[in-house]
Rosetta silent file (secondary structure, phi, psi, omega in degrees, C-alpha in Angstrom):
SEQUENCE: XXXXXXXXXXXXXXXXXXXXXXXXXXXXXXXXXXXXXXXXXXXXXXXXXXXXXXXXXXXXXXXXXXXXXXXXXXXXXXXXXXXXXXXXXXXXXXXXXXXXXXXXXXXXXXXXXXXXXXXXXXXXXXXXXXXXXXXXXXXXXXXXXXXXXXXXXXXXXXXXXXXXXXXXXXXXXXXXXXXXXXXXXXXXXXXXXXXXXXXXXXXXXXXXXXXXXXXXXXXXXXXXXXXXXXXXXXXXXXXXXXXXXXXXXXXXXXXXXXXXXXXXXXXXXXXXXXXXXXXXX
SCORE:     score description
SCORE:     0.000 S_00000001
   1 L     0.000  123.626  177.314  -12.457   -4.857  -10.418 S_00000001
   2 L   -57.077  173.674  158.600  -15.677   -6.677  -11.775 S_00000001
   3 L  -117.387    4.874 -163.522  -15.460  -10.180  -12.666 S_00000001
   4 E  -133.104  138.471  179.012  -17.602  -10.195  -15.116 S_00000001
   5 E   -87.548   83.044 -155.427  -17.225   -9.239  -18.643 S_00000001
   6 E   -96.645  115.892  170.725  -20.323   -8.403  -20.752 S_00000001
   7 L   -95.953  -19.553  156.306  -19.136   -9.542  -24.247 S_00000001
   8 L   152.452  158.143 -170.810  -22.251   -9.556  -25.837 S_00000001
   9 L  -114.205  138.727  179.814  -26.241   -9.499  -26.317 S_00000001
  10 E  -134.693  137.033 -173.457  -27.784  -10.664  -29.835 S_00000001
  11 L  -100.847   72.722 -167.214  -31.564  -10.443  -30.011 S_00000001
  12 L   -43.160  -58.125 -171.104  -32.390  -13.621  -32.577 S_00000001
  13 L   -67.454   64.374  170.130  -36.337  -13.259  -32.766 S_00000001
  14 L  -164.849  138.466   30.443  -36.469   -9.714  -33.736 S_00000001
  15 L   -93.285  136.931  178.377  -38.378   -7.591  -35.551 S_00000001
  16 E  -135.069  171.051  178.304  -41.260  -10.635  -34.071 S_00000001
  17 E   -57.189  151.363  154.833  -45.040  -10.470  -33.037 S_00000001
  18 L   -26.811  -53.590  177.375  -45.949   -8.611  -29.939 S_00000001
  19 L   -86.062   -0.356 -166.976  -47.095  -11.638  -28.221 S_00000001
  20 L   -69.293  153.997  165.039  -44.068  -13.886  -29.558 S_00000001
  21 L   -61.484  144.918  168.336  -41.288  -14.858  -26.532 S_00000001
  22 L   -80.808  173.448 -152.931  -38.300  -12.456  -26.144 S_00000001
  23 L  -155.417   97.676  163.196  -35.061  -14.535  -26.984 S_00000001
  24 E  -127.629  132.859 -169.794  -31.732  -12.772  -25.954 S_00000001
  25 E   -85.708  100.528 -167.334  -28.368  -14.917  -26.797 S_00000001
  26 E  -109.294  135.514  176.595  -26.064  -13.199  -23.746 S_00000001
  27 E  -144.993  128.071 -177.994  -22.303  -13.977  -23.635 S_00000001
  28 E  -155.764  160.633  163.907  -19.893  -12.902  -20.916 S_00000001
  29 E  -111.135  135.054 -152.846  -16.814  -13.756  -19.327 S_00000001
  30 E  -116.565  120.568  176.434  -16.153  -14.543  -15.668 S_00000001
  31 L   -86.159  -40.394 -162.223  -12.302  -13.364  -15.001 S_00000001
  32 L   -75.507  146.104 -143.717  -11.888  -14.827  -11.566 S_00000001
  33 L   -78.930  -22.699 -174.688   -9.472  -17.533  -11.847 S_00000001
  34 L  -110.135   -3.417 -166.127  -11.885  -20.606   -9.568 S_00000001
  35 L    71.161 -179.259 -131.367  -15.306  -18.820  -10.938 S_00000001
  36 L  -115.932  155.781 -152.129  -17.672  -17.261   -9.075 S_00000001
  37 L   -88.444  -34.990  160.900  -19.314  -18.872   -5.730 S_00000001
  38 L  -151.591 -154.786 -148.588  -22.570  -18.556   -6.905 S_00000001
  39 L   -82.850  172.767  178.819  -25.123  -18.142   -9.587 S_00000001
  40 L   -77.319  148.643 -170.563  -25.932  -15.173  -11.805 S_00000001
  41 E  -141.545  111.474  155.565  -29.219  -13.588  -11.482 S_00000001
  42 E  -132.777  155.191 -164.678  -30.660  -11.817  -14.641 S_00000001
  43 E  -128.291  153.090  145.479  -34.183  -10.399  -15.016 S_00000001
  44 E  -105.779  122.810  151.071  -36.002   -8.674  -17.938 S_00000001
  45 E   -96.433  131.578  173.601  -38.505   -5.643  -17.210 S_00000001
  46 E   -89.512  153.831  174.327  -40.819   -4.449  -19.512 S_00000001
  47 E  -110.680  110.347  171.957  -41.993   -0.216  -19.007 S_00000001
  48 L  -106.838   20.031  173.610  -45.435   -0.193  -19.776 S_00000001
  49 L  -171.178  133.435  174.625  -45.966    3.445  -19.268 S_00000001
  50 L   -53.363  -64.554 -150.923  -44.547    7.438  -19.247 S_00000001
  51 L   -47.490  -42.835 -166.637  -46.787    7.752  -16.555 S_00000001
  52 L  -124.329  103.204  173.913  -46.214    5.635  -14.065 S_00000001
  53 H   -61.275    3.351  179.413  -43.502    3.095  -12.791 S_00000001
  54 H   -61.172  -46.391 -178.955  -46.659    0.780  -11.344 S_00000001
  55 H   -68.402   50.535 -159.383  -46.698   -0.480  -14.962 S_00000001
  56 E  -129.342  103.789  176.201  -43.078   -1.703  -14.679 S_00000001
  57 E  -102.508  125.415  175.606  -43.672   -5.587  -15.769 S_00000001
  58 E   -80.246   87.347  155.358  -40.949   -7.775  -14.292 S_00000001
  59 E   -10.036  -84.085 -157.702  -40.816  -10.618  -17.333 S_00000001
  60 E  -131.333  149.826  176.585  -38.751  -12.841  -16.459 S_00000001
  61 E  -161.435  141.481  179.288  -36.061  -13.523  -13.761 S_00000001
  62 E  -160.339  120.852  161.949  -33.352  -16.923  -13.897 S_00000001
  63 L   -97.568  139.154  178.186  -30.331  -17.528  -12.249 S_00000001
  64 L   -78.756  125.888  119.602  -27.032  -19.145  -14.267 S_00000001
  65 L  -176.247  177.963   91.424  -24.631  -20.870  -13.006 S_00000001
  66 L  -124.911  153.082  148.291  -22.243  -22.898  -11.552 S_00000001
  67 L  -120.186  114.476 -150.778  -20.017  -20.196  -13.573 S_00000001
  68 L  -103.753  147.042  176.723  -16.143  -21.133  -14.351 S_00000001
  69 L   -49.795  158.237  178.796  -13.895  -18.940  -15.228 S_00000001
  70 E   115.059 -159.064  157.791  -13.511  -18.366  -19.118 S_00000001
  71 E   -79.863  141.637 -157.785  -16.494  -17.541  -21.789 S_00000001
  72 E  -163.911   91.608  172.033  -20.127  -18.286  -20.860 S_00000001
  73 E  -115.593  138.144  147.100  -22.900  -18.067  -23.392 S_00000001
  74 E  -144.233 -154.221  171.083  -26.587  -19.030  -23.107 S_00000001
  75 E  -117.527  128.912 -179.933  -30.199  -18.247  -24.079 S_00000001
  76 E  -109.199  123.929  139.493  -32.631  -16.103  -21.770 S_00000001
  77 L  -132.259  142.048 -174.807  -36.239  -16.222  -22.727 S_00000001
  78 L  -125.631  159.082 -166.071  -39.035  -14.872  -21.692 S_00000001
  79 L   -65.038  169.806  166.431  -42.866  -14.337  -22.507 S_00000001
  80 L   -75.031  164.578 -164.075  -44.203  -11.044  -23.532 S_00000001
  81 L   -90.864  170.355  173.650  -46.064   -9.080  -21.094 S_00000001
  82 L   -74.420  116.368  176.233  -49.614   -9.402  -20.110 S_00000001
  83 H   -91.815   26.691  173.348  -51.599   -7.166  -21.829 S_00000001
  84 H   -66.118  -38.522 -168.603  -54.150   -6.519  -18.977 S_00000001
  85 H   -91.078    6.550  172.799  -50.890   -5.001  -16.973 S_00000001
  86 L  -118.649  136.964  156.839  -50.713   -1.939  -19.932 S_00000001
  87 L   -39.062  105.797 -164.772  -52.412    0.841  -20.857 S_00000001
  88 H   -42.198  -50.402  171.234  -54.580    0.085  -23.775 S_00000001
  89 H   -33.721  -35.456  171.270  -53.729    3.659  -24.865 S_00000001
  90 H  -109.611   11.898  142.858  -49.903    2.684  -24.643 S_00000001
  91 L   -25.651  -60.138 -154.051  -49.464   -1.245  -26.463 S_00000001
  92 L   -84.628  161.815  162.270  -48.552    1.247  -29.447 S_00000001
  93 E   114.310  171.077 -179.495  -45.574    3.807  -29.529 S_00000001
  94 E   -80.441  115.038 -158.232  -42.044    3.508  -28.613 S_00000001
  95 E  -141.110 -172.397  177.454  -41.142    2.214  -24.727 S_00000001
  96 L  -117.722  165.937  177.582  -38.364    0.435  -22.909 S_00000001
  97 E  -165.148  109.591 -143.682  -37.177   -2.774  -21.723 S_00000001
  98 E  -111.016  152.566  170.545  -34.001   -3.247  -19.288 S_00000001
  99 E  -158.184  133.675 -156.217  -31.967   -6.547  -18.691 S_00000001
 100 E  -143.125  163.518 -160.615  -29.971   -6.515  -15.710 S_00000001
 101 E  -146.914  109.817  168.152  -27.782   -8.940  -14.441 S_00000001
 102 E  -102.539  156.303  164.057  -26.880   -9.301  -10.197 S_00000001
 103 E  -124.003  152.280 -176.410  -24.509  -11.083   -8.050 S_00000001
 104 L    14.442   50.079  147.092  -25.692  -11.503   -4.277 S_00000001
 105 L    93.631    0.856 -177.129  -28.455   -9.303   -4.633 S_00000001
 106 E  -106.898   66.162 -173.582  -26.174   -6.777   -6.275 S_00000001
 107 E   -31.260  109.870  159.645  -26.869   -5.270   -9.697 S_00000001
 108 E  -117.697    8.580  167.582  -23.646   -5.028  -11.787 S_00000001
 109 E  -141.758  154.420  159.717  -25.134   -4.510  -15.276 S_00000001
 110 E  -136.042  147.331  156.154  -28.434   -3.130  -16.573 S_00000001
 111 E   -96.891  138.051  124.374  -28.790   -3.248  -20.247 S_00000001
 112 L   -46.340 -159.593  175.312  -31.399   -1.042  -22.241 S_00000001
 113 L   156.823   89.883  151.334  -33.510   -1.179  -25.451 S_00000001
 114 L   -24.877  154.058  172.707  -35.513    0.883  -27.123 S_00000001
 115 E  -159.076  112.085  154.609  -39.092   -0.999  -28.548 S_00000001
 116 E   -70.134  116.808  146.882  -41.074    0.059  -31.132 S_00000001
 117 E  -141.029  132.689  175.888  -45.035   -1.322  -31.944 S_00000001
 118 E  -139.564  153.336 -172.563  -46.372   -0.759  -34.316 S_00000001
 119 L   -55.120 -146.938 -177.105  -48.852   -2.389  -36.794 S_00000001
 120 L  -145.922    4.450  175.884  -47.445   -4.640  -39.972 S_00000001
 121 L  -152.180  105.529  144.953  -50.082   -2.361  -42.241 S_00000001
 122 L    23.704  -63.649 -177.281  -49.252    1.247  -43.506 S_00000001
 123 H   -62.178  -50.752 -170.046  -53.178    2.049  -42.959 S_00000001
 124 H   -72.359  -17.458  175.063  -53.750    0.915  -39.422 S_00000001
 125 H   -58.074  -38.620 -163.862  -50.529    3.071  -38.060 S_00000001
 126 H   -85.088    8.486  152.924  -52.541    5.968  -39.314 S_00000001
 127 L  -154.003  102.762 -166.263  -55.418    5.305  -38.038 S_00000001
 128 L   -83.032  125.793  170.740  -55.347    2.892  -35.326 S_00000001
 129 L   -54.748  158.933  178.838  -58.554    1.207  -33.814 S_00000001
 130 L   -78.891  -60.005  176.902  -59.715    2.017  -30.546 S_00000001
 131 L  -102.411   86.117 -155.496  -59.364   -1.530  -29.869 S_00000001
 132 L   -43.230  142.691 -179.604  -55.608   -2.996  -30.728 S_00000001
 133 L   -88.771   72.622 -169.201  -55.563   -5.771  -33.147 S_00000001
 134 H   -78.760  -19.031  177.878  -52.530   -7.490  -31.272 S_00000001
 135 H   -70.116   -0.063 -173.501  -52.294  -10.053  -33.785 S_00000001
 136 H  -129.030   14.393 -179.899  -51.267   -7.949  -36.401 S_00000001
 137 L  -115.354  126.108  175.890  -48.870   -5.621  -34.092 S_00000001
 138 E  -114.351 -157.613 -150.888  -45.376   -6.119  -33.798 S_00000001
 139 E  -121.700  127.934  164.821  -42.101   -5.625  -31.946 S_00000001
 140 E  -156.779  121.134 -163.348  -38.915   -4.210  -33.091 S_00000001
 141 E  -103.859  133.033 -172.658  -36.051   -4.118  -30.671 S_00000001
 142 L   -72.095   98.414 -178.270  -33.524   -1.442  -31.495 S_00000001
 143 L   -87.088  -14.785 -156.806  -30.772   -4.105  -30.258 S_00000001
 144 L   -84.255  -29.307  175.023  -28.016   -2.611  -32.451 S_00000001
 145 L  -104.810   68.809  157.513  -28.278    0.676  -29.840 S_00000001
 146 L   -67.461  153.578 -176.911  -27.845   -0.665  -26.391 S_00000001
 147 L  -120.185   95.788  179.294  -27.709    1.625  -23.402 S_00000001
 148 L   -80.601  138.924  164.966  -24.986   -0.198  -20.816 S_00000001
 149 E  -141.399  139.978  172.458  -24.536    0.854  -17.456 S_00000001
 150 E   -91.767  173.888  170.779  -22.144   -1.102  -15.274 S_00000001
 151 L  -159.695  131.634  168.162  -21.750   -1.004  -11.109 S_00000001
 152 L   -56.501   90.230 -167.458  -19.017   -1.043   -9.058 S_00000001
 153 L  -125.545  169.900  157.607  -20.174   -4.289   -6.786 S_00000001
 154 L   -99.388  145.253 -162.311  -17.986   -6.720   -4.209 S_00000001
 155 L  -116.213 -143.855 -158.584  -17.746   -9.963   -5.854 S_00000001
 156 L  -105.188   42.066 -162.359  -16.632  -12.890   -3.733 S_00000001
 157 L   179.160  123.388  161.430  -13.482  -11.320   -2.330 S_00000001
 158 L   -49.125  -30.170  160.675  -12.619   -8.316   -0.234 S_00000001
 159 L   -73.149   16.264  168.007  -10.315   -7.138   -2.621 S_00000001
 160 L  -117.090   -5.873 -158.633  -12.770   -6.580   -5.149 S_00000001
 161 L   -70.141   99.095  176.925  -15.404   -4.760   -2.673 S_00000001
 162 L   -38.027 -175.290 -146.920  -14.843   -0.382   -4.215 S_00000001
 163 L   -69.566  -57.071 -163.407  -13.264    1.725   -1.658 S_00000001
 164 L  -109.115  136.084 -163.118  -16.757    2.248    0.198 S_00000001
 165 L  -170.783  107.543    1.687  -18.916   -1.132    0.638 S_00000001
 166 L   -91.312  119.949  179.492  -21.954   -0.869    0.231 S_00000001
 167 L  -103.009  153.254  174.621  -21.609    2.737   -1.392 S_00000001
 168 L   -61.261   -9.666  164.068  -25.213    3.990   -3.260 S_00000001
 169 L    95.595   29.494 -178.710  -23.040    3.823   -6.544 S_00000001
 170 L   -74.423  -11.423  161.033  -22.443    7.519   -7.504 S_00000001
 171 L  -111.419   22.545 -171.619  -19.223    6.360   -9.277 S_00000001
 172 L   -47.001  152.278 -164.295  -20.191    3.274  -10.630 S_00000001
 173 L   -78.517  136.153 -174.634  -18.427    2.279  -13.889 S_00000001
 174 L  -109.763  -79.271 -138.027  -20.080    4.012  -16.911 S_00000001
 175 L   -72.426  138.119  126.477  -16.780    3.493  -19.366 S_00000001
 176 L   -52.473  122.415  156.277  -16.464    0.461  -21.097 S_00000001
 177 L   -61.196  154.105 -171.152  -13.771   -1.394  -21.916 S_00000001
 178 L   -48.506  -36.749 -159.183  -13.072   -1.578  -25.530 S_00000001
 179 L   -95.769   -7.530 -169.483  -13.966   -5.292  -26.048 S_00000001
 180 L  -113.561  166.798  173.201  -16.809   -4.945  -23.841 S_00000001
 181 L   -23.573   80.466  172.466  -20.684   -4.723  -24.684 S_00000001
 182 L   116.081   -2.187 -171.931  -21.931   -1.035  -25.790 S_00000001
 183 H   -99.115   29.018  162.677  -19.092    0.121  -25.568 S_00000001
 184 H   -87.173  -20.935  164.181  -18.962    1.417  -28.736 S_00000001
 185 H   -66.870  -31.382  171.595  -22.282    2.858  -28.348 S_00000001
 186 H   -59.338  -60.216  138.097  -20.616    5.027  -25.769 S_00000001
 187 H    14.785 -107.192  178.792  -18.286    5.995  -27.778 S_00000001
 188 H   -53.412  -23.155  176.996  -20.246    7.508  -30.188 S_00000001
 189 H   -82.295  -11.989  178.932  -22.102    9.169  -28.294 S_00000001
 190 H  -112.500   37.827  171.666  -19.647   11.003  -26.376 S_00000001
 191 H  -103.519  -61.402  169.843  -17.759   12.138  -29.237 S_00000001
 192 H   -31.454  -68.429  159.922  -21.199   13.051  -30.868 S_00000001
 193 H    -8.733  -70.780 -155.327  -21.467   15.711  -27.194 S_00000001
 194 H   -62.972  -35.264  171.802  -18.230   16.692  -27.916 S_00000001
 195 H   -91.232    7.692  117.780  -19.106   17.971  -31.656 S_00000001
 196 H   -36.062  -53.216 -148.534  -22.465   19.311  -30.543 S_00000001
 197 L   -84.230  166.259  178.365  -21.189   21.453  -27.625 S_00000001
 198 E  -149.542  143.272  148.733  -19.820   25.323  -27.565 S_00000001
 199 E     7.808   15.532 -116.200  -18.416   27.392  -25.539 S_00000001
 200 L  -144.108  139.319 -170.334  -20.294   29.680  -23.750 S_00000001
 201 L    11.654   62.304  175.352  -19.139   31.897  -20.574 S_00000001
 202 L   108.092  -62.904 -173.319  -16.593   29.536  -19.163 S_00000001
 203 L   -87.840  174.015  161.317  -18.619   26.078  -19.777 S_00000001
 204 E  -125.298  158.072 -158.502  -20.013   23.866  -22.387 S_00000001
 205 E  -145.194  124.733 -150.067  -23.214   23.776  -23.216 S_00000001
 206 L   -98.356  129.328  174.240  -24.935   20.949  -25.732 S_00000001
 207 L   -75.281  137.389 -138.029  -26.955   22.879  -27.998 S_00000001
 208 L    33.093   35.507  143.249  -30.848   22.675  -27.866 S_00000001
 209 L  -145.656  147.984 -142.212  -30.521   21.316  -24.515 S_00000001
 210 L   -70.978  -53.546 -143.051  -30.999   22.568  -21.305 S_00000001
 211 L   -69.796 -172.447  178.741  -28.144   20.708  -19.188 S_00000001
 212 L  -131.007  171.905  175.152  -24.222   21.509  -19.126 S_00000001
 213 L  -170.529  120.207  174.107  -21.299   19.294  -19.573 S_00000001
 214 L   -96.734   87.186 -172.455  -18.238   19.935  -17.898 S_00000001
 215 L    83.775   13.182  161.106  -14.784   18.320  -19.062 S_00000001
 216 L   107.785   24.209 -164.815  -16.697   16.346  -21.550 S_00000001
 217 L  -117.445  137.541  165.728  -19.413   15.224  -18.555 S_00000001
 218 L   -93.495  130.020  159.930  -23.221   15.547  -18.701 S_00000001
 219 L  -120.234   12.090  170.124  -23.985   16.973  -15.672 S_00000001
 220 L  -118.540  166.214 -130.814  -27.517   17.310  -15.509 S_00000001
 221 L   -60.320  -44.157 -166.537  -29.443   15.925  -12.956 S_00000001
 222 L   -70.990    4.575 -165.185  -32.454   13.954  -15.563 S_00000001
 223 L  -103.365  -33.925  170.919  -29.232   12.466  -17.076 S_00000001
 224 E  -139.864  115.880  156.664  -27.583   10.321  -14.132 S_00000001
 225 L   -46.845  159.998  101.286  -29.353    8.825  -11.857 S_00000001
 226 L    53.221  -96.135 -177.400  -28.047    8.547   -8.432 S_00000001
 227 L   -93.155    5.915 -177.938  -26.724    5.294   -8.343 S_00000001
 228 L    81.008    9.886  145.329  -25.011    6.324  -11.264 S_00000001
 229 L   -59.258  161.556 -170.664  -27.296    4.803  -14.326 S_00000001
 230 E  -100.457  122.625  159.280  -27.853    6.462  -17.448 S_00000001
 231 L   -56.593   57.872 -152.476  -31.149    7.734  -18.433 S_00000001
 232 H   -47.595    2.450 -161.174  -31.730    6.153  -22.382 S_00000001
 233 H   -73.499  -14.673 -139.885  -34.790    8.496  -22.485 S_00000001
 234 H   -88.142   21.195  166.455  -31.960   11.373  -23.290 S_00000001
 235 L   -75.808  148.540  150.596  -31.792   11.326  -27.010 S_00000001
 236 L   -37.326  129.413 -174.661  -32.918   13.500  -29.423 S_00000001
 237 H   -58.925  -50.101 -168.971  -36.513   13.184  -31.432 S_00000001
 238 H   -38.276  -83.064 -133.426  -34.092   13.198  -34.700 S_00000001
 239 H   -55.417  -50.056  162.282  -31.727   10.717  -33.403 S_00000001
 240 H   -44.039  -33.388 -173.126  -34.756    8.098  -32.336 S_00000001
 241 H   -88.905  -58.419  171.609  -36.579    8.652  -35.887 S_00000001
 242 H   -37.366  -57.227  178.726  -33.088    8.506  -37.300 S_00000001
 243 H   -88.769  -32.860  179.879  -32.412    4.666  -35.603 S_00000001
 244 H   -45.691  -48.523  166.592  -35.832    3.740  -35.777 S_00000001
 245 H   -44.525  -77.821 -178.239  -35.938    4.617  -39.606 S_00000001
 246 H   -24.880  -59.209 -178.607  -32.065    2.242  -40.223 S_00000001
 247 L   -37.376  -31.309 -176.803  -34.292   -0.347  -38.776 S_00000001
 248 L    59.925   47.549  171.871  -36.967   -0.326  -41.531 S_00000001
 249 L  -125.442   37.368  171.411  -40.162   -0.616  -39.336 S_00000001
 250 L    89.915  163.842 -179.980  -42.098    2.332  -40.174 S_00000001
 251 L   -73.471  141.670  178.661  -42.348    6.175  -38.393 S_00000001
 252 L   -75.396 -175.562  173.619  -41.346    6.039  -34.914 S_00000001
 253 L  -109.483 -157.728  174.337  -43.159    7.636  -32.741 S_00000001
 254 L   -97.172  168.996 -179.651  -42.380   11.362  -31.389 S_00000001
 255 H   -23.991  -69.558 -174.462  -40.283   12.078  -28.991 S_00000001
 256 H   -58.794    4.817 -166.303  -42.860   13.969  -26.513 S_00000001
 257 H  -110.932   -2.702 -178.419  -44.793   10.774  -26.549 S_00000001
 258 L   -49.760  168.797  152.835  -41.516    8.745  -25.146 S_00000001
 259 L   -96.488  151.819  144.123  -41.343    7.653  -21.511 S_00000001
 260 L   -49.297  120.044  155.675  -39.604    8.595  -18.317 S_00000001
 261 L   -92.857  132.670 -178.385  -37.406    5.349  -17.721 S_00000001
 262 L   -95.629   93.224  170.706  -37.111    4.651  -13.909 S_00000001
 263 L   -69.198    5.649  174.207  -33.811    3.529  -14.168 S_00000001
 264 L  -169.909   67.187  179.475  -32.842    2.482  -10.960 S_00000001
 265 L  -103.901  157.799 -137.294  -35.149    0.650   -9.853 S_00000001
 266 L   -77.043  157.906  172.164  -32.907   -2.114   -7.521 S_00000001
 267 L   -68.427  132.249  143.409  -31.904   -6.226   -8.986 S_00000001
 268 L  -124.401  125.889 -171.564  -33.942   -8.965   -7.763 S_00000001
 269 L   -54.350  155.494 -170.636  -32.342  -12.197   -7.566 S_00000001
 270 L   -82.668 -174.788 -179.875  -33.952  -15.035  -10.022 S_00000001
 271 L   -68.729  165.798  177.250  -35.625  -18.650   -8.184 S_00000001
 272 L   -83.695  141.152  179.860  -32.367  -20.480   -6.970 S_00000001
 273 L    36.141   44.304  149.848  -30.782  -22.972   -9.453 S_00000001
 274 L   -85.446  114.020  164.298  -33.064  -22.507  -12.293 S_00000001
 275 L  -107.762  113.598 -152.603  -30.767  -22.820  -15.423 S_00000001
 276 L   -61.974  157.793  154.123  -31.913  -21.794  -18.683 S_00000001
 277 L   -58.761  175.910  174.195  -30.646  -24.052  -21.779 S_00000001
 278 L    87.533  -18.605 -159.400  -28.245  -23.365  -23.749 S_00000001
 279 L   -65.341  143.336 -172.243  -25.508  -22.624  -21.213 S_00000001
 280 E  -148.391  122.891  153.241  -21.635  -23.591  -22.964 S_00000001
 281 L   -87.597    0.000    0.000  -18.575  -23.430  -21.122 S_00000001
């Protein structure tokens, strides 16, 4: 059983400048009845390229706590990446950006996020300088579509350790509880599957796409990691033009120009007893 609750992430500063700080207001609940032994570790990574994971900028990193049982909100922020560590070619277009949250060295949430940049003027998306303007390009984080993936960790108790400890996490928890973070995004989407898919010689099979899904389960392989993460790249170009558009920031960009998200790449604990403001028990 986790101990931790993700109740929710609200992104104040957004749609903001490129170079502005990211700002996310994070709220969870710690279930265990004395609170947890030690601190919280959360990190933000920016993806600063399809190509490659070398361009995988680790923001930020801070560990929370003491943490007491109950509700536990503060604010994590962190600067925008350097752009010297991105492909000038890739500043613009749609990318990722994961906040993840460990105990002892142990990832037991990653969050997602789609990111849009794009200019603030009509002319320059369509014809964009050879040398970005950064001051006039901004940021808009789809926050309203998070991509949650939980893990199946040992907490501060043997009784809390899954069956197999330390297992590589091939059943980690993907279902949300109702009350918790995304998991309404979850939901929809696997009801969305379920009215997409047909029939076809025994299985079902999600129409325009290659994979299967078995008993209401995506089962292919670009789709789950491993360790059991989710792969946010695995939307549709509609459905991405389609949230980008609700958003009101302009044409996304397409689809083929998205990245591969390396999605499991491992937690690293924050410096020891750095505690952001904001923290309320």
């Amino acid at each position: 059983m986790s101990m931790i609750s993700m109740l929710g992430v609200t992104v104040p500063n957004n749609p903001a400048p490129f170079k502005s700080d990211y700002e996310f207001e994070i709220t969870f609940e710690c279930l265990q009845e004395e609170g947890l032994e030690q601190d919280i570790d959360w990190k933000l990574t920016y993806v600063g390229s399809a190509q490659s994971n070398q361009y995988d900028i680790d923001l930020e990193e801070v560990s929370v706590g003491p943490v007491p049982q109950g509700i536990n909100k503060f604010v994590f922020t962190s600067p925008a990446p350097p752009l010297e560590k991105i492909p000038t070619d890739e500043i613009l277009g749609v990318t990722v950006i994961l906040l993840s949250g460990s105990y002892k060295n142990s990832e037991f949430v990653r969050i997602g996020y789609y990111v849009n940049n794009e200019y603030d003027d009509e002319e320059l998306n369509n014809q964009p300088p050879a040398t970005p303007i950064l001051d006039r390009i901004r940021r808009n984080i789809l926050a309203e579509k998070p991509r949650v993936t939980r893990f199946a960790i040992k907490w501060d108790s043997e009784a809390s350790a899954p069956a197999e400890f330390p297992p590589e996490q091939p059943d980690a928890d993907l279902v949300a509880d109702e009350e918790e973070y995304g998991a309404e995004e979850l939901a929809e989407e696997l009801e969305a599957e379920k009215a997409e898919a047909v029939e076809t010689d025994g299985k079902m099979e999600v129409e325009g796409a290659e994979g299967e899904i078995e008993n209401g389960v995506d089962v292919e392989e670009d789709e789950m990691s491993e360790d059991g993460s989710v792969d946010i790249e695995g939307e549709s170009e509609d459905d991405l033009e389609e949230d980008l558009e609700e958003e009101g920031e302009g044409e996304p960009m397409d689809a083929d120009e998205m990245m591969d998200v390396d999605m499991d790449k491992p937690a690293v604990p924050g410096p020891s007893g750095a505690k952001p403001e904001g923290m309320v028990h």
